[in-house]
C-alpha positions as CSV (number, residue, x, y, z in Angstrom):
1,X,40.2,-41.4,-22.5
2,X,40.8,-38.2,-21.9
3,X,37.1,-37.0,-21.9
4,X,36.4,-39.8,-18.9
5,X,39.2,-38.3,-17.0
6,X,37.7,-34.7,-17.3
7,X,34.2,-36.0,-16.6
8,X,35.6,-37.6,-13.5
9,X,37.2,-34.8,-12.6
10,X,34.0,-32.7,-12.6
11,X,32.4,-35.5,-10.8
12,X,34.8,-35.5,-7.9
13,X,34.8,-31.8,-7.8
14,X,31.0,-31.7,-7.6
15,X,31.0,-34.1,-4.5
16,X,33.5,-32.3,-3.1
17,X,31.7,-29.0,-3.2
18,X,28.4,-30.8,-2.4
19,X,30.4,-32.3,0.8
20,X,31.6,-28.8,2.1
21,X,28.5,-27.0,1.7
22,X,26.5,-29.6,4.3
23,X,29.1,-29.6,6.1
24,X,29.2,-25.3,6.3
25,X,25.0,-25.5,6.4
26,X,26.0,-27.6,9.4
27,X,27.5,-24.9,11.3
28,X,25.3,-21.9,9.6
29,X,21.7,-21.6,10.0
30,X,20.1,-19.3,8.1
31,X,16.3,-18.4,7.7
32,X,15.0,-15.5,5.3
33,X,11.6,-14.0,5.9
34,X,10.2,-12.9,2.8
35,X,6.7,-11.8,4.0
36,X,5.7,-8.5,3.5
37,X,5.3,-7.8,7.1
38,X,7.7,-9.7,8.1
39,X,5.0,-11.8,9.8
40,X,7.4,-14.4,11.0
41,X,10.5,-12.7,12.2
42,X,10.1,-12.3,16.3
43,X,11.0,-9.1,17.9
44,X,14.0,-8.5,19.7
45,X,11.5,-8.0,23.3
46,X,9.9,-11.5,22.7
47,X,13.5,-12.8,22.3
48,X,14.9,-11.0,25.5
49,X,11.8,-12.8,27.4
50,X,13.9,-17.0,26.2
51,X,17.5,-15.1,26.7
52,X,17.6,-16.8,30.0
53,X,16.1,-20.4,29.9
54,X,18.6,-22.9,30.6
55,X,16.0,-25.4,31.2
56,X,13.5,-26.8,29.7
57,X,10.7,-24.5,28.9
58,X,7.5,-27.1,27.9
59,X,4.7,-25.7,26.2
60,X,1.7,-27.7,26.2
61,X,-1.2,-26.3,23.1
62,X,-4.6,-27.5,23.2
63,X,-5.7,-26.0,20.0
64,X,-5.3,-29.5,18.2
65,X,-8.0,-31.5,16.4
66,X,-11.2,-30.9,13.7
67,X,-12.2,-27.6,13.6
68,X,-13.1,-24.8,10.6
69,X,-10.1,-23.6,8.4
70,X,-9.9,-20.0,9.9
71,X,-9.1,-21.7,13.6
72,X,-6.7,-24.5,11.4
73,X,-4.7,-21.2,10.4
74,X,-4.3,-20.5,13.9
75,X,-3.1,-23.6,15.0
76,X,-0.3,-23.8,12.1
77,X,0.9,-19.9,12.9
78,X,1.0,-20.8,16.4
79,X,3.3,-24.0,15.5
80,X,5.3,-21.5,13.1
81,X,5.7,-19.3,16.3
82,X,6.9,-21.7,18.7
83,X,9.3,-22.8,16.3
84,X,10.8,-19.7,15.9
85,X,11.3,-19.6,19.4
86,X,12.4,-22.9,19.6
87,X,15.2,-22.0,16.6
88,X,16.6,-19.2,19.0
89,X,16.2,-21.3,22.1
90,X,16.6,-25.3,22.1
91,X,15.4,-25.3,25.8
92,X,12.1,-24.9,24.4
93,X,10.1,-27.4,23.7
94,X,6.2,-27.5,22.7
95,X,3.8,-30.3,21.9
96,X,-0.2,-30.0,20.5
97,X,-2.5,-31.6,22.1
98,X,-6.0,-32.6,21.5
99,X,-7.8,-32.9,24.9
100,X,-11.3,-34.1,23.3
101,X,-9.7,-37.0,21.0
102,X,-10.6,-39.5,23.3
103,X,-14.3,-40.3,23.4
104,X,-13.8,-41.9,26.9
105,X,-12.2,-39.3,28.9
106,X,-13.5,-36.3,27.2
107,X,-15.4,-35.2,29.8
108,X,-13.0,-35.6,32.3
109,X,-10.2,-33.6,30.5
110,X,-13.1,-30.9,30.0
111,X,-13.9,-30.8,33.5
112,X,-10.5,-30.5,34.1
113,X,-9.2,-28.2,31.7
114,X,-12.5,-25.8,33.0
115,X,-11.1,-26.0,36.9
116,X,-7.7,-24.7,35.6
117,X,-9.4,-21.7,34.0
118,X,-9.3,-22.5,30.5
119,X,-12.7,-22.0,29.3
120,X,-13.8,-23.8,25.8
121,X,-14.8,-21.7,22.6
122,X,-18.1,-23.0,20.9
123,X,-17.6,-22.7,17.1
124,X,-20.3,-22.8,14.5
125,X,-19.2,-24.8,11.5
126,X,-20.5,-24.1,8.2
127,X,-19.6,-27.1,6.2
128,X,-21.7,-27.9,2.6
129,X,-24.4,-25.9,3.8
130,X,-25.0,-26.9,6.9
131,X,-24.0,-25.8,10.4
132,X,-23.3,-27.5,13.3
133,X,-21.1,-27.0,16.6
134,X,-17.5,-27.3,18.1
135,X,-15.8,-27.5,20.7
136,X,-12.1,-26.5,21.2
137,X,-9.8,-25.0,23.9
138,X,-7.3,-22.5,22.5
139,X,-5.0,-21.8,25.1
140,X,-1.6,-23.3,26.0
141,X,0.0,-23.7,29.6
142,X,4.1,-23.2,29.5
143,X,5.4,-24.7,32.6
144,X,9.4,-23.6,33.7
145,X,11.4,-24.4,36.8
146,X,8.0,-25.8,38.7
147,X,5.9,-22.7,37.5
148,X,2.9,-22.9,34.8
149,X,1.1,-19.6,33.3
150,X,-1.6,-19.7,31.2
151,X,-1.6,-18.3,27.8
152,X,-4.7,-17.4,26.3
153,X,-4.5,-18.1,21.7
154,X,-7.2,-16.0,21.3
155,X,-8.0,-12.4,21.8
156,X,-11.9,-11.5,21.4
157,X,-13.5,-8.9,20.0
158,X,-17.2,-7.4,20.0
159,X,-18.7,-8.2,17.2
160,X,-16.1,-9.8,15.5
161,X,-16.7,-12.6,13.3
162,X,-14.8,-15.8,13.0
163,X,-12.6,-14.9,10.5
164,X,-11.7,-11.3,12.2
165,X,-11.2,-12.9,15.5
166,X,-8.8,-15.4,14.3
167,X,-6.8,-12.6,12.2
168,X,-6.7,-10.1,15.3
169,X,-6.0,-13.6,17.8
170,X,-2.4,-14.2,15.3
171,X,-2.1,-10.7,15.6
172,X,-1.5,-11.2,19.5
173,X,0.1,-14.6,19.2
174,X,4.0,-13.1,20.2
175,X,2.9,-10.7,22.5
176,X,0.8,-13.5,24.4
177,X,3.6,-16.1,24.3
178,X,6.2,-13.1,24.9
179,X,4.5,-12.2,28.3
180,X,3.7,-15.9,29.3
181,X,7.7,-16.7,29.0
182,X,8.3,-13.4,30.5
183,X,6.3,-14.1,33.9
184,X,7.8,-17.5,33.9
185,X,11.3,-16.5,33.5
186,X,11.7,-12.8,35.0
187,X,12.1,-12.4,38.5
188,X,9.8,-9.5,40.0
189,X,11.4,-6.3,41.0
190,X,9.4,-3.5,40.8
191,X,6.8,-2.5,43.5
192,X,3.4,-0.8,43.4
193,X,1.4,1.2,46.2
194,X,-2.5,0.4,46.0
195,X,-4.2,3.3,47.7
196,X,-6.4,3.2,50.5
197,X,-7.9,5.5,53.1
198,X,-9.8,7.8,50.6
199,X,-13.0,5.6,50.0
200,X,-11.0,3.3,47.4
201,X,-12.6,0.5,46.3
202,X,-12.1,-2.7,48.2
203,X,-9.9,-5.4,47.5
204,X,-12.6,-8.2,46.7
205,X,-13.7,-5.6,44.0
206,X,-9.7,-5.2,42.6
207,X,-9.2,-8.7,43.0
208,X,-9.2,-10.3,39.1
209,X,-6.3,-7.3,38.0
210,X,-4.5,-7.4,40.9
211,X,-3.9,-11.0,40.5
212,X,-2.9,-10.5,37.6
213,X,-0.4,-7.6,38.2
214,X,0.9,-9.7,40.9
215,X,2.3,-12.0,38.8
216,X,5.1,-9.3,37.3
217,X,5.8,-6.6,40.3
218,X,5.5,-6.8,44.0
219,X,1.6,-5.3,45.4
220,X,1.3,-4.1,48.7
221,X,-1.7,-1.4,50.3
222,X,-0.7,1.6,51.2
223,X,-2.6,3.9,53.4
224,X,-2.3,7.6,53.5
225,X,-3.6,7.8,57.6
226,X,-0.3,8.3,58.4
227,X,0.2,11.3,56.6
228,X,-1.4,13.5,59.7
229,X,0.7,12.7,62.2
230,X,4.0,12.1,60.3
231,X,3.6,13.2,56.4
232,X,7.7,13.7,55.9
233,X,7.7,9.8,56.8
234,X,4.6,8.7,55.2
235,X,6.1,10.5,52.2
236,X,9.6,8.9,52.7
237,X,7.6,5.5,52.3
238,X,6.1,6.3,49.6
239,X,9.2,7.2,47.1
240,X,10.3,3.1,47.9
241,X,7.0,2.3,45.5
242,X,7.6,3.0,41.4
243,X,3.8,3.2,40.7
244,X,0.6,4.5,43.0
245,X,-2.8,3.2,41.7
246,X,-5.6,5.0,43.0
247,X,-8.9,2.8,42.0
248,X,-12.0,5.0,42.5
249,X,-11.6,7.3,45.5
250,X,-14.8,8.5,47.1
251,X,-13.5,10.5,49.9
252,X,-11.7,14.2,49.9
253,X,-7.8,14.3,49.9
254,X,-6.7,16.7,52.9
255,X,-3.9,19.7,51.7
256,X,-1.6,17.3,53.3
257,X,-2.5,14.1,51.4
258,X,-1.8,15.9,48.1
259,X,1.3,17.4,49.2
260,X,2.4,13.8,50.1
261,X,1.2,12.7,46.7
262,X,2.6,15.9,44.7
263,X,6.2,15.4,45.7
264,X,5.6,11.9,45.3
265,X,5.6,12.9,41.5
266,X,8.0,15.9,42.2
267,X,10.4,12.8,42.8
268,X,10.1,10.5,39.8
269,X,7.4,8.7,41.2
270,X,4.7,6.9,38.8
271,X,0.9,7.3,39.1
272,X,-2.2,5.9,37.9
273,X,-5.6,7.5,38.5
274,X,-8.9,6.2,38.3
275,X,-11.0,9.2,39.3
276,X,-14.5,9.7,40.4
277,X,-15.9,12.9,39.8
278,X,-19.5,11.6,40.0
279,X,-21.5,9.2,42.7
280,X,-23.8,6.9,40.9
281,X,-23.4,3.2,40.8
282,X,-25.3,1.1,38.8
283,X,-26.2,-1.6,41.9
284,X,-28.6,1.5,43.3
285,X,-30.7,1.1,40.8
286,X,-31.7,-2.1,41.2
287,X,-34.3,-1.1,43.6
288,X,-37.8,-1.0,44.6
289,X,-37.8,2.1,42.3
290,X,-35.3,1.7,39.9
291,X,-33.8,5.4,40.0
292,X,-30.9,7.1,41.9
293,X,-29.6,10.7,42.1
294,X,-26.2,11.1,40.2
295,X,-23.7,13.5,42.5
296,X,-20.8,15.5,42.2
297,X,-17.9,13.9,44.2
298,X,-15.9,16.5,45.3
299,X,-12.0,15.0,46.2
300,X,-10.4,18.2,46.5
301,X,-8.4,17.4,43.5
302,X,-9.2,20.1,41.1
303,X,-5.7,22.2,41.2
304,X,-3.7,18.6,41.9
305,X,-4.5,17.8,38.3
306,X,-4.9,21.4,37.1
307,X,-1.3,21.9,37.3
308,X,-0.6,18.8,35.7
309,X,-2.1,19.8,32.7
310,X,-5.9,18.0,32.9
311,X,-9.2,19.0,34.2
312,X,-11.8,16.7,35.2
313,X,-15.2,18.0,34.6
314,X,-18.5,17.2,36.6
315,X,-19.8,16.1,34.1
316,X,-21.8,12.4,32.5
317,X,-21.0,11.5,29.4
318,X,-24.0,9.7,27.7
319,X,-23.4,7.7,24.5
320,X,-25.7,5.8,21.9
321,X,-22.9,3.1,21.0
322,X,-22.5,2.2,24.7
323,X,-23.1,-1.4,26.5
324,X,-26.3,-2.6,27.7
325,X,-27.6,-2.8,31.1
326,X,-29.2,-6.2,32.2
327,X,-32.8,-5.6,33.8
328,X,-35.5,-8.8,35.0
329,X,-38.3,-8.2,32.4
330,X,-41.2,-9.5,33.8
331,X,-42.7,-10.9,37.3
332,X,-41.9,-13.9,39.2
333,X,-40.5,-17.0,38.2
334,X,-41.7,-15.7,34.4
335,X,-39.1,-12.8,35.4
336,X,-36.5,-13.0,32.3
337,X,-33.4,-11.0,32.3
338,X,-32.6,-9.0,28.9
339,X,-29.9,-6.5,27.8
340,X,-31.3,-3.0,26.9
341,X,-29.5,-0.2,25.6
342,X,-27.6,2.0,28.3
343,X,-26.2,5.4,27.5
344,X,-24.5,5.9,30.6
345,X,-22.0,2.8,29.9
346,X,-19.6,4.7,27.3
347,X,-18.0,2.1,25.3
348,X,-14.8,3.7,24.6
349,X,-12.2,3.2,21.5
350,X,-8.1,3.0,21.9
351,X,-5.8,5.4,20.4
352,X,-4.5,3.4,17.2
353,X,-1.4,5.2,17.1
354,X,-0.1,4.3,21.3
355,X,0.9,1.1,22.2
356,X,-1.2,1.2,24.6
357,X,-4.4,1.0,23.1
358,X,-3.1,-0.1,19.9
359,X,-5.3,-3.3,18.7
360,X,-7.5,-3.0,22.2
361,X,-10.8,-3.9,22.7
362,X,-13.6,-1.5,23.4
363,X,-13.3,-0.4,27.4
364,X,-16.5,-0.2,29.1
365,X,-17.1,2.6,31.4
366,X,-19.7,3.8,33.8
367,X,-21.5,6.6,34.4
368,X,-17.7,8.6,33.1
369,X,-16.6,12.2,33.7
370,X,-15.1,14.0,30.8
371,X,-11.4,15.2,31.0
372,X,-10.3,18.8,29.0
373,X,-6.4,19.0,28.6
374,X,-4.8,22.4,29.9
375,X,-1.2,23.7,28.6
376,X,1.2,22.9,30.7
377,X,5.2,21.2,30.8
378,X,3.8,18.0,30.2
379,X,2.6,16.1,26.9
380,X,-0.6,14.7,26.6
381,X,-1.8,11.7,24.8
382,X,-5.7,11.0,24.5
383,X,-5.9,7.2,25.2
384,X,-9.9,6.5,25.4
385,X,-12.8,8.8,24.1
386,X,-16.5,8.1,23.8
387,X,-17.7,7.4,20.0
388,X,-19.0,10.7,18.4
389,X,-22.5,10.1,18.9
390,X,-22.0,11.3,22.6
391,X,-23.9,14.3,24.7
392,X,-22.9,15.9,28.4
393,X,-25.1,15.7,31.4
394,X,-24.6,17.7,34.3
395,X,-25.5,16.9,37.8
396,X,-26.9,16.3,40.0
397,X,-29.3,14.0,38.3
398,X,-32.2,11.8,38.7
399,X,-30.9,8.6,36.6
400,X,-34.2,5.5,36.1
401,X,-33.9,2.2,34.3
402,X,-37.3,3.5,32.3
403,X,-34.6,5.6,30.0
404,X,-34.0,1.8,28.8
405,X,-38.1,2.1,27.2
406,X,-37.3,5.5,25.8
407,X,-36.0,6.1,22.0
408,X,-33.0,8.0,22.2
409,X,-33.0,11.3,20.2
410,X,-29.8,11.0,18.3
411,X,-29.6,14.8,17.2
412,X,-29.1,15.3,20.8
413,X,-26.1,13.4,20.7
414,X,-23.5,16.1,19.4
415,X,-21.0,16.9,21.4
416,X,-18.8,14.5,19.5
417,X,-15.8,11.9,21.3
418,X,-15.2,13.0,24.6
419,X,-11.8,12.5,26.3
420,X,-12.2,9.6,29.1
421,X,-8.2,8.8,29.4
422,X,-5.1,10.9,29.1
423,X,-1.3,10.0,29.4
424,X,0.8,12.4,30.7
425,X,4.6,12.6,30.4
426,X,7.2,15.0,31.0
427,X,8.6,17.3,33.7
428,X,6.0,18.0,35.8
429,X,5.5,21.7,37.9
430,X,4.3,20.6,41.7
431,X,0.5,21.8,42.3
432,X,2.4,23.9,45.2
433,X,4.5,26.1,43.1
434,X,5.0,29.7,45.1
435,X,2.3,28.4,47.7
436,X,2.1,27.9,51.3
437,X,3.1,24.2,51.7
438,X,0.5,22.2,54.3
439,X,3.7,21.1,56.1
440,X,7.4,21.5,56.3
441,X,9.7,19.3,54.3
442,X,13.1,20.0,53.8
443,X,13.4,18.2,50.7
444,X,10.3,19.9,48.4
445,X,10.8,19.9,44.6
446,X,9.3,22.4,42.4
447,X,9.9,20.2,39.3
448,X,9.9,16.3,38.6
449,X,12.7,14.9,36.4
450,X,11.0,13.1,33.1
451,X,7.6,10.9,34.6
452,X,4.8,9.7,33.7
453,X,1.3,9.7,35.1
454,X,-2.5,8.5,33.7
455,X,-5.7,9.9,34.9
456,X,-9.2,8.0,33.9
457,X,-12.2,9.8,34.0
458,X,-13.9,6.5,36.1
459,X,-12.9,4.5,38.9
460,X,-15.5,1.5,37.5
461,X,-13.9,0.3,34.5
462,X,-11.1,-1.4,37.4
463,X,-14.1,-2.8,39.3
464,X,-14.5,-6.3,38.8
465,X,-17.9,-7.9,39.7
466,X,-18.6,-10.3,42.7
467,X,-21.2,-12.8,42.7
468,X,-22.0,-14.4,45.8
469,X,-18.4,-13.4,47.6
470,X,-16.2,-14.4,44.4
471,X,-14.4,-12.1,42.3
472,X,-14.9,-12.3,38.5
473,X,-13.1,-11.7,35.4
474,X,-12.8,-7.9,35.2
475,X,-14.2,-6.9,31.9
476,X,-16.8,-9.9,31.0
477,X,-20.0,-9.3,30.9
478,X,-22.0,-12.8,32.1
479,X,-25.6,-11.7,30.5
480,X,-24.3,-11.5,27.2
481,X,-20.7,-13.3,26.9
482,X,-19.2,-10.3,25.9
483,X,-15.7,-9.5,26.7
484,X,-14.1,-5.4,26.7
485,X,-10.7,-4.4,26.7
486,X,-10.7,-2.9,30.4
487,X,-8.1,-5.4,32.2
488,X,-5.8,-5.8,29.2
489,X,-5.9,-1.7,28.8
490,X,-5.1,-1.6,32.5
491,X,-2.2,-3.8,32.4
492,X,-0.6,-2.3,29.4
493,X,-0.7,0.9,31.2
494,X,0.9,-0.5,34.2
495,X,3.2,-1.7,32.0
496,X,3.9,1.8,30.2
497,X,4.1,3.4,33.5
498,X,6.5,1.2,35.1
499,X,9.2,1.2,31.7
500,X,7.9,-2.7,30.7
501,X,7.0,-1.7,27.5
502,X,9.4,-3.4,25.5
503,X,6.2,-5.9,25.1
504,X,3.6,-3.3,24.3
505,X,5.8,-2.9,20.8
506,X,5.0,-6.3,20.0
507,X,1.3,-5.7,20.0
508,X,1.6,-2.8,17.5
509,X,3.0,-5.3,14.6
510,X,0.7,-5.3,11.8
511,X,-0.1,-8.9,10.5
512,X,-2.2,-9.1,7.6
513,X,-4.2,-12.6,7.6
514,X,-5.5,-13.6,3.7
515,X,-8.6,-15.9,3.9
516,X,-11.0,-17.4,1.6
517,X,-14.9,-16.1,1.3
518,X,-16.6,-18.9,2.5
519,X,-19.9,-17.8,0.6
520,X,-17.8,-17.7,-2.6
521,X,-15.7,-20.7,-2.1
522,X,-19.8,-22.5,-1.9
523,X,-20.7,-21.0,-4.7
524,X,-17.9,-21.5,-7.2
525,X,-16.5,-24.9,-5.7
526,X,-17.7,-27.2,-8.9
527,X,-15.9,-24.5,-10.9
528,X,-12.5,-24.7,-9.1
529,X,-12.5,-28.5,-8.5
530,X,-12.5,-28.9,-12.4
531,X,-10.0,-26.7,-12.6
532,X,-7.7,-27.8,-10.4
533,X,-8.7,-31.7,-10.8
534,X,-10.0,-32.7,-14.2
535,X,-8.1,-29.8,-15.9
536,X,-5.1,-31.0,-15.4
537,X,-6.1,-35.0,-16.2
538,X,-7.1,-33.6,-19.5
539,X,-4.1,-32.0,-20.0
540,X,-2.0,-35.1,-19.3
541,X,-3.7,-36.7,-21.8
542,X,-3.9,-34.4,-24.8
543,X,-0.2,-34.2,-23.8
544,X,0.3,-38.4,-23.8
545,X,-1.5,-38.7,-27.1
546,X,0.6,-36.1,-28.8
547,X,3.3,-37.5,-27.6
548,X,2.8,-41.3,-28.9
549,X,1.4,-39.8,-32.3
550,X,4.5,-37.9,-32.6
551,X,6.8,-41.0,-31.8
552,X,4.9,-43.2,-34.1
553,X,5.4,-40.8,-37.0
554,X,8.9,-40.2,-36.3
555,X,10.4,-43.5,-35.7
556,X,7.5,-45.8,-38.7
């Protein structure tokens, strides 16, 4: 009697305990990330971008249906993602959904899908040794408060192949989610000046990252005509903007203009610079003859960026690993175009170490100075440089598309990487330090407090092309379908200028993906299915007739 009462008394005891721990886990939510990397813990900057949802937040994933393993990985750590986000915020809601499981209106949600700027991804599919093709749509649209954005799942790469583009794509999951709920969800506050009035490019040829920049800070144009007749004023205008961009200027700056600009910096002020030390455009070749003369440009900038701490040389930089040029082979209708190998189109690599570049796509330049860093107050940080197999050219130059028929002689490519992009940051000195100032202004500063400022050796990698009056996507290449890091370096370094960095941390996490070799998985397949499925049968049974032997003997 006693023994039952002590067993019930264990019993009640364990109910009792079992009741008030579900009813604690109730209240307490607790998730541990073991991973290494802690691959599945969100950053406090992707949090900060849900802190103020306080509506629904829907986010609508395409990348749903029958597609290879590597892309199925993808799909799962995108659901893992959104859940995490989900956990911290339950305004967030997301559903997967496959656009092409419905024979009928396939097309249709194609066609669709196309007009809202989500372009497909053809897949080759190696399945029992054979190949064939897929379709799929990785993006997602996240609609808030009558707003949708776009958000791309995966993040190309040249020559990249399926499994490294889906490892560096979950690489950029959070940051592209991050800066989707972030353009949804933060109101715009910061403004930037676009410079014009010095042979800038035009607007048709800025359009693809402007409309993009547009979508975080206020844009407006800003001429610098004004500074003649009333520079104090133009200048007082000025200091309202956080961040100039000046996108390929062609034209001189008067003594005036760079005062303007100097104590524009002198006073905190932000700048990005996309210089043009050398005329030559690629659309004057594509002539009767084929050649052009490359030309120093001479902006009268030389002791603007001196004092700074940067010189920009009048120099080309040639380099073997560059991007092709696209040239009409042939005559006629029989005319075919091909991509040939181009010297003068750097393709340059990111500084692993800067959040900026970190993870970046090669940027594609044209016909690029090179940039020598001077000692001065401010640090510098090399963002872009030209692969090592890379020579100098002075000018001017006769530049032909018959280089394109010539072998390259790569012991004449020794000069090593070459400096295309420098970050600057730090107290700067003004360029007018002890001189006679162009005008009179009351207010002139010597020094800057702490700033920032970035000067690219090449107003083309900004330029987006136009075909037949429409802007295209800056940094895609429509002869051979490749895409280069130009926009997303640009934004980042708005980003960077402007403070919003909080987001470029995110890209710097280091997510190591683990996949099967599919050659391997072909050829030891037999081996690992008996493993894993007859093994284990014969096991069971050894096991099963051990056991009934043993029971027989013991219990005859």
């Amino acid at each position: 009697m006693l023994k039952n009462k002590s067993t019930l008394f264990k019993i009640i005891v364990l109910l009792i305990a079992l009741i008030s721990l579900n009813w604690v886990g109730g209240y307490i939510y607790k998730r541990f990330d073991l991973t290494q990397n802690k691959r599945y813990t969100l950053s406090q900057s992707a949090l900060a971008t849900v802190k103020d949802v306080k509506s629904p937040l829907i986010v609508d994933v395409f990348l749903e249906g029958n597609f290879p393993s590597e892309f199925r990985r993808l799909r799962n750590e995108t659901e893992q993602l959104l859940e995490e986000f989900a956990i911290d915020n339950d305004h967030i809601i997301f559903n997967f959904i496959n656009p092409l499981a419905d024979e009928k209106s396939r097309n249709a949600n194609i066609e669709q899908l196309v007009e809202r700027g989500l372009e497909p991804l053809q897949l080759s599919v190696n399945a029992n040794g054979k190949t064939s093709q897929e379709l799929i749509f990785p993006w997602a649209l996240a609609s808030y408060n009558d707003q949708t954005v776009k958000i791309p799942l995966i993040k190309n790469k040249i020559g990249a192949s399926q499994q490294e583009l889906v490892t560096n794509s979950i690489q950029h999951l959070e940051y592209a989610f991050a800066e989707g709920f972030q353009k949804l969800v933060t109101p715009k506050s910061k403004k930037i000046a676009i410079l014009k009035g010095n042979g800038q490019l035009g607007d048709v040829y800025l359009a693809d990252i402007l409309q993009t920049i547009k979508e975080h800070y206020f844009i407006a144009p800003f001429t610098l005509d004004s500074v003649a007749t009333n520079a104090v004023g133009t200048l007082s205008k000025l200091k309202t903007f956080d961040l100039i961009i000046s996108a390929k200027p062609t034209q001189a700056f008067s003594e005036e203009e760079k005062l303007v600009l100097d104590q524009y910096t002198m006073n905190g002020g932000k700048s990005l610079w996309l210089t043009e030390s050398i005329l030559m455009d690629k659309d004057s070749l594509y002539n009767d003859e084929g050649r052009g003369i490359a030309m120093r440009n001479e902006l009268n900038l030389n002791d603007f960026f001196f004092s700074y701490g940067v010189r920009i040389n009048p120099v080309m930089v040639s380099d073997l690993y560059s991007a092709p040029i696209t040239i009409a082979i042939g005559e006629g209708s029989n005319a075919q175009f091909q991509p040939l190998k181009w010297p003068y189109s750097p393709l340059a690599a990111g500084n692993p170490e800067h959040p900026i570049t970190s993870n970046l796509n090669l940027v594609k330049f044209d016909f690029a100075s090179q940039i020598d860093t001077l000692v001065s107050s401010t640090q510098k940080t090399i963002l872009l440089q030209s692969s090592k197999l890379s020579k100098l050219e002075g000018v001017p130059k006769e530049i032909s598309l018959e280089i394109v028929t010539e072998d390259q002689d790569p012991t004449t490519f020794t000069k090593g990487p070459q400096t295309l992009a420098v970050l600057l940051e730090g107290e700067f000195t003004s360029a007018y330090k002890n001189r006679i100032k162009p005008f009179n202004n009351s207010t002139h500063k010597d020094s800057s407090p702490i700033t920032k400022m970035i000067v690219i050796a090449d107003g083309d990698i900004i330029k987006n092309d136009v075909i037949k009056n429409k802007p295209q996507e800056l940094g895609f290449d429509r002869w051979t379908g490749q895409s280069f890091g130009n926009k997303e370096f640009l934004i980042n370094s708005v980003n960077y200028l402007l403070n919003d960095d909080g987001l470029l941390d995110v890209r710097t996490k280091d997510i190591n993906i683990a996949f099967l070799d599919p050659e391997t998985t072909i050829e030891t397949k037999t081996q690992w299915q008996i493993i894993t499925i007859a093994l284990p049968l014969v096991i069971l049974v050894i096991f099963g007739v051990l056991f009934n032997f043993i029971r027989r003997k013991k219990y005859a």
